[in-house]
C-alpha positions as CSV (number, residue, x, y, z in Angstrom):
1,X,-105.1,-76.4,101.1
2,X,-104.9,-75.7,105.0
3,X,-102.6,-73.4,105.8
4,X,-98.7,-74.2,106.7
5,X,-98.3,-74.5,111.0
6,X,-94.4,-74.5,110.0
7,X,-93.4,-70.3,109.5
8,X,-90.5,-71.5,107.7
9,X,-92.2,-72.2,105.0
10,X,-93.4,-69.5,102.5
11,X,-97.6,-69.3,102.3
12,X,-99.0,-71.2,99.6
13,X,-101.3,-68.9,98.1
14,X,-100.7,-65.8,96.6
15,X,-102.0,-62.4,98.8
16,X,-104.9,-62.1,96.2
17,X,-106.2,-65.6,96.5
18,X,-110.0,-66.1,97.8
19,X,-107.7,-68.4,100.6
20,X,-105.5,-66.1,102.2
21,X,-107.7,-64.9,105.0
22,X,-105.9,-60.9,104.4
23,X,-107.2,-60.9,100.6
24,X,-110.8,-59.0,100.0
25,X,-111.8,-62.0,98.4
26,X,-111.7,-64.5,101.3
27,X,-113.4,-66.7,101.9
28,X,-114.7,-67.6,98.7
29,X,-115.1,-64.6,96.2
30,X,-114.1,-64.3,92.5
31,X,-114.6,-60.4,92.4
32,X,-113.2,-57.9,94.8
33,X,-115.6,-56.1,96.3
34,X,-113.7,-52.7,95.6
35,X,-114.4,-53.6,92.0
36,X,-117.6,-53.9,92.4
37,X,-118.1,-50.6,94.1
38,X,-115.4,-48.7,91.5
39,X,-117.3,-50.1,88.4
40,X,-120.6,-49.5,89.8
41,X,-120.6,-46.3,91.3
42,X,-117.6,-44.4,90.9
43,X,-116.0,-45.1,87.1
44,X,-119.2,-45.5,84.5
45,X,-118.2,-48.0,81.9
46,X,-120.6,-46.5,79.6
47,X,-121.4,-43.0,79.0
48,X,-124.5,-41.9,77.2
49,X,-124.8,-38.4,75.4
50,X,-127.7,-37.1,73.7
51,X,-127.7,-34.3,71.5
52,X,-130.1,-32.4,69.0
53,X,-128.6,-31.8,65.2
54,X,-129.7,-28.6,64.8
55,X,-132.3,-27.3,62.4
56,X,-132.7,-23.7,60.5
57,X,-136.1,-22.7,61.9
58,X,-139.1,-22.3,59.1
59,X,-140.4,-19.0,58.3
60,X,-143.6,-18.7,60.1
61,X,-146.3,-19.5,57.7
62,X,-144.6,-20.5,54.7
63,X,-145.3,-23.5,52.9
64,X,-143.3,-26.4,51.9
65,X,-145.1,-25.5,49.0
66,X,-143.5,-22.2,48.5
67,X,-140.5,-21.1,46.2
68,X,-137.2,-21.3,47.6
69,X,-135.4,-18.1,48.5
70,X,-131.8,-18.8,47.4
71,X,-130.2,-15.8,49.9
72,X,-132.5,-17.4,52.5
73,X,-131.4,-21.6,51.4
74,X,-127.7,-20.3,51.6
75,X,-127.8,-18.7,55.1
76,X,-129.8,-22.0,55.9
77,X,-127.0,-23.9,54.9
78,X,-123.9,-22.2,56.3
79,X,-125.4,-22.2,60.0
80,X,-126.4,-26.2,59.5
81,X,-122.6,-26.4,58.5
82,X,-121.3,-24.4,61.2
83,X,-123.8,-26.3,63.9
84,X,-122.6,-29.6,62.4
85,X,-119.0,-29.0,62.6
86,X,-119.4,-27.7,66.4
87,X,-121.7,-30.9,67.3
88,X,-118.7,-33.1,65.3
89,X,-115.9,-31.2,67.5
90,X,-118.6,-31.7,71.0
91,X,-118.7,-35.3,70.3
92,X,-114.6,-36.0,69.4
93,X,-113.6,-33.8,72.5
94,X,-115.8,-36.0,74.9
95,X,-114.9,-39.3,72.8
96,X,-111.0,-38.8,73.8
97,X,-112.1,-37.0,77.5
98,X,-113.9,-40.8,78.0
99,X,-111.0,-43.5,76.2
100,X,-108.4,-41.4,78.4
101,X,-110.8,-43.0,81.0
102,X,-111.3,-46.3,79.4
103,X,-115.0,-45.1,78.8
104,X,-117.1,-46.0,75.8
105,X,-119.1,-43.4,74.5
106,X,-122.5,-43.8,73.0
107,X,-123.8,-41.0,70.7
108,X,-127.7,-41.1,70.8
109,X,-128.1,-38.0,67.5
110,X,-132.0,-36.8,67.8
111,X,-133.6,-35.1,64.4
112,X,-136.7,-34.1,64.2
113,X,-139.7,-35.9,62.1
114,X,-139.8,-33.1,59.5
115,X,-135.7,-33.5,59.1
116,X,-135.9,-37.1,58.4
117,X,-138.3,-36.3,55.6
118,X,-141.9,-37.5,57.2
119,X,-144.7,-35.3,56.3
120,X,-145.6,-34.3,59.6
């Protein structure tokens, strides 16, 4: 629709349509290109965080084989806990740090081969 000659009359478009010649979408966009820009370079939508679960180092050359030191499987135990419950509070801090942002957070949990019971 051409515009109005006749100032009287209030525009026909809203500010914001791709026909109003002061909108950023004129002449013919569907997308601003400030949203473009914002969602491509300065707000992620996606956030990607790696982390490690921790494992209790071996003994240096003992054996799967071997008999189990229960002082030893106990210590083992506690730090694993203690490791876990730190990684669990890492990832809920930057879970709420990223939906405050309207971020989703992706959790990308690496265990070695040994952990995830192959015979390596």
């Amino acid at each position: 629709m051409p515009p109005s000659e006749d100032h009287q009359f209030l525009p026909t478009h809203s500010p914001l349509s791709p026909l109003t010649p002061s909108s950023p979408l004129y002449p013919d966009g569907l997308i601003a290109p400030i949203w473009i820009r914002k969602h491509t370079t300065l707000v992620p939508s996606v956030f990607v965080l790696f982390k490690r679960i921790f494992e209790y180092p071996r003994p240096p050359n003992q054996s799967p084989l071997d008999a189990v030191d229960p002082e030893r499987e106990r210590d083992r135990e506690a730090e694993e806990r203690r490791r876990d419950t730190e990684l669990a509070a890492e990832i809920s801090q930057r879970k709420k740090s990223t939906n405050e942002r309207s971020i989703k957070l992706t959790v990308v949990l690496m265990a070695s081969r040994r952990m995830l019971g192959a015979n390596v």
